[in-house]
N, C-alpha and C positions, 0 to 999 in steps of 0.2 A: 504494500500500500504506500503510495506516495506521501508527502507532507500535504501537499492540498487537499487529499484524499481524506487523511487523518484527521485538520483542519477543518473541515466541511462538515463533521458529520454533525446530528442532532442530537438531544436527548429529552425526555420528556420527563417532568418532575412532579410528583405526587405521592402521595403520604404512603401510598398502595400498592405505588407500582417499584418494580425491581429499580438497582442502580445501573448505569450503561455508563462504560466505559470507553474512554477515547478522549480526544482535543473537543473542545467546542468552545467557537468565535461568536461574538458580538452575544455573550449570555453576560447580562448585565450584572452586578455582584448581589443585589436581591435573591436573585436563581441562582447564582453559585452557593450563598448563605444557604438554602435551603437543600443541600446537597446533604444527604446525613452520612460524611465519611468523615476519615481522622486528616486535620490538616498540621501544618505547623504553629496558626493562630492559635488553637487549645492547645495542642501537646507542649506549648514553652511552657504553660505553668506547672506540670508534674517535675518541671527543672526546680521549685523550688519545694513541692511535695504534694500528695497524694490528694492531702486535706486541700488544699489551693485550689490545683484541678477541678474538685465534685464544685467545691463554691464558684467558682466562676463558670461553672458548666449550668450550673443549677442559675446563675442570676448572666446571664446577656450584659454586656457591659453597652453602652450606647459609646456611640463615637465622641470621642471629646474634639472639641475646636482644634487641635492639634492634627490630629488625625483625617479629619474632615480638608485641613487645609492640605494636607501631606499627599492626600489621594486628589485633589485638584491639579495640585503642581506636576505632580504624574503624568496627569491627563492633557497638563497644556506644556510638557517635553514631548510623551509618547503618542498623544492625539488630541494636536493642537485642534483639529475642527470639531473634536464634541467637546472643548472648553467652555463651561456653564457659561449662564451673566452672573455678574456680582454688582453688589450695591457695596460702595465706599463710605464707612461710618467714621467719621471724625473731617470729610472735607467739609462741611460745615460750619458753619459758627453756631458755638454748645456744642458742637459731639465730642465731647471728651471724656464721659461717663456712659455706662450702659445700664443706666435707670430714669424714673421719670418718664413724665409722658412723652416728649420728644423722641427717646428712646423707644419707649411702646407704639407709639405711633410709626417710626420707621419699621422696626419691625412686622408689623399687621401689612404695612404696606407690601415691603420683600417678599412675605408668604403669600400673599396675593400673584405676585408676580413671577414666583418661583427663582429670585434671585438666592444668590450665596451674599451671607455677608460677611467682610470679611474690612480690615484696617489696609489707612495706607501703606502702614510699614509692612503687612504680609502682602498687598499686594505687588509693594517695590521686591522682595523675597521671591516670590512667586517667578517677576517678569526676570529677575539677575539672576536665578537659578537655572531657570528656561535657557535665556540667553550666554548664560557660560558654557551649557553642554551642547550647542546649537554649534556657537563657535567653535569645540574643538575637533577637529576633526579625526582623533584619537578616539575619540567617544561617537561618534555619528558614522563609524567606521559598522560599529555593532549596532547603534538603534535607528540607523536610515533606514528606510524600507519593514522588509518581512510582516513579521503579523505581533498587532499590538495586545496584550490583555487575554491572554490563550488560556483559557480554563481546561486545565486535568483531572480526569476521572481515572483511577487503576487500583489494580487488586494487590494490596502485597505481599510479596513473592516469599516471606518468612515467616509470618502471620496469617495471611489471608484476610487482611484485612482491609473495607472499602479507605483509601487516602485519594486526596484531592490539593492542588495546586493551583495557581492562578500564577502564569507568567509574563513579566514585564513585556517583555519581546523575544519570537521565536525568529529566526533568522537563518538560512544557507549561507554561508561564506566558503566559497569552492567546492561545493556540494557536502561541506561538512554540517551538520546542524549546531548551533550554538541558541543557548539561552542565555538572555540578558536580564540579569537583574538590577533596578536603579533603585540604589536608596542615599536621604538625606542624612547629611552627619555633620556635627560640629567641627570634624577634626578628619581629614582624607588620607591625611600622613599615613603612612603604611604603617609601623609601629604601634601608632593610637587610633587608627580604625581599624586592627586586626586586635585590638583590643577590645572595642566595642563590639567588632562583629562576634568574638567570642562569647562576650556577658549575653550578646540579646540572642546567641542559638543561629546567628546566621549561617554558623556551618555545618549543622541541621535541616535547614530549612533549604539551604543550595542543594543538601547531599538526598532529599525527598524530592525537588525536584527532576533532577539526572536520573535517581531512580525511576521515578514515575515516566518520562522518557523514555527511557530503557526497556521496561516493563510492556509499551505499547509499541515499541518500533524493533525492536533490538537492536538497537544504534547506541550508544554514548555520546551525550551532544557534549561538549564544550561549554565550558561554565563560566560568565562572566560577571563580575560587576561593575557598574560604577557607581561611585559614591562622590557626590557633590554637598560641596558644606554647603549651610544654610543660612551664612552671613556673611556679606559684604569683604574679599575681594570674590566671592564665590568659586573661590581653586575646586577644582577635582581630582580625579585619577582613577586609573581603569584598571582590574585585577582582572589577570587568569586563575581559576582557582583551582591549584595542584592537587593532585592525588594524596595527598595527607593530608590534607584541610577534608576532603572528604569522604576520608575512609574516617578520622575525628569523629562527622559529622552521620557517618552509620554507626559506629561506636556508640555515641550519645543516644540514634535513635531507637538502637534493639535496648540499649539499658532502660530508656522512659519506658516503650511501650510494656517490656516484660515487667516494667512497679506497674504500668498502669492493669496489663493483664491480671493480676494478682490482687489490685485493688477490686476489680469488678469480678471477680473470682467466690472473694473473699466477703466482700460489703463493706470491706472496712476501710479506712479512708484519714490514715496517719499524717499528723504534720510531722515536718520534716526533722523535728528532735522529740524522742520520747522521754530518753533520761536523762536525768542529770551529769551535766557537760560542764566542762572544767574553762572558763571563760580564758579567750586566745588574746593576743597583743597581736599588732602590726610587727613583721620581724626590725623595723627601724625604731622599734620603743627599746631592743635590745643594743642601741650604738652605746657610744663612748659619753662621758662628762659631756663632752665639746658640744654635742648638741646642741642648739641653741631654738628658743619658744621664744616667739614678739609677746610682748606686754599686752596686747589683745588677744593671743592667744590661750593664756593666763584670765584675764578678768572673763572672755569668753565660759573657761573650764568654773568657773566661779559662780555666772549668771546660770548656769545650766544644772550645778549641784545641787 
């Protein structure tokens, strides 16, 4: 089967009907939400324990303003022509609060209109981020062209268990396939965004994606990101992500699902310390004399005693 082949197909969603398997394009993230298979969005939180997991499986978290703006800016790098409209709150005279009728009143208006609202400063964010990745041509190398927002259905192959994926961009480069993933960060430096991408399971989440790939084509696509900071000069930089970053990243995923296996097994549903644990230091509280604490660092330790 070809990638357009793959690409194309359909799937029909209903509380009744079976799961299908395969790519499927322009399924908007409503219909992906309602897929009932294991993604990387729930499985991060059995990284901090069992208990975590049921609780936020059990309460839906609603998108906060972050997130909402995080998945716009996405949408006007990776597809610039379904970028919402938004309404600018603070060009105004008064918008400087978000209370008060004024407030209320812009508001009632927006939802009438189906605008996003959003600040000038996330909108100046929004347009420098767009426009840094635009420009490099390092990065437009992988997100020109192919297919934007590719939702994954597959069965896995250790487990048997339905997981599902939603990709930035699928892409051929010399008939190899490659998946692109774009995410924002504070910090692009290799060092302190392969730190980040550690804490928040990105190599996890790359390594379910490839899988899930794999699983439907038997191909290995190539694994990319970019990561573009989120403030002003808007630097980026573009990773290959090597075979130890996601053999890590199958590591971590058979350790989750076998606690999570075992929680639903079991019914039982532990936080992440049962017994009594011997409280750790930072290994740098073990340096020398010479150390040195600022005087607010101190009165800080003091306000918070």
């Amino acid at each position: 089967m070809t990638l357009n082949e793959q690409l194309t197909a359909s799937i029909e969603l209903c509380d009744k009907q079976p799961i299908e398997y395969g790519f499927f394009e322009d399924m908007d993230y409503e219909e992906y939400h309602k897929i009932d298979a294991l993604n990387y969005s729930s499985l991060k939180y059995m990284r901090r324990s069992p208990m975590a997991y049921r609780y936020f499986m059990d309460r839906p978290q609603k998108a906060t303003p972050a997130m909402v703006l995080g998945s716009h800016t996405h949408r006007m790098i990776l597809e610039p022509n379904k970028t919402g409209d938004f309404a600018i709150w603070g060009e105004v005279a008064g918008q400087n609060v978000r209370r008060g009728k004024v407030w209320e009143d812009f508001q009632a208006e927006c939802a009438a209109s189906g605008k996003q609202i959003i600040t000038k400063d996330e909108r100046e964010g929004m347009v420098g981020m767009s426009a840094a990745v635009r420009k490099s041509s390092m990065a437009m190398r992988f997100l020109d062209g192919g297919r934007s927002e590719v939702s994954c259905v597959w069965q896995d192959r250790k487990f048997g268990r339905p997981c599902k994926g939603r990709f930035d961009k699928v892409k051929l480069i010399s008939g190899k396939p490659h998946i692109v993933d774009l995410k924002t960060t504070r910090d692009c430096r290799p060092i302190r965004f392969g730190n980040e991408a550690y804490r928040l399971g990105y190599h996890i989440q790359l390594w379910m994606y490839e899988e899930g790939y794999y699983v439907l084509t038997g191909e290995r696509p190539k694994m990319i990101e970019v990561a573009v900071e989120n403030k002003p000069p808007y630097e980026l930089c573009v990773f290959e992500i090597p075979e130890d970053v996601l053999f890590a990243g199958q590591q971590d995923y058979v350790r989750l699902v076998q606690k999570l296996a075992e929680s639903e097994r079991t019914g039982v549903w532990p936080p992440a310390e049962e017994a009594i644990t011997d409280l750790t230091l930072p290994s740098y509280a073990y340096g020398s004399d010479a150390d040195e604490f600022s005087f607010s660092d101190l009165i800080e330790g003091e306000d918070n005693a």
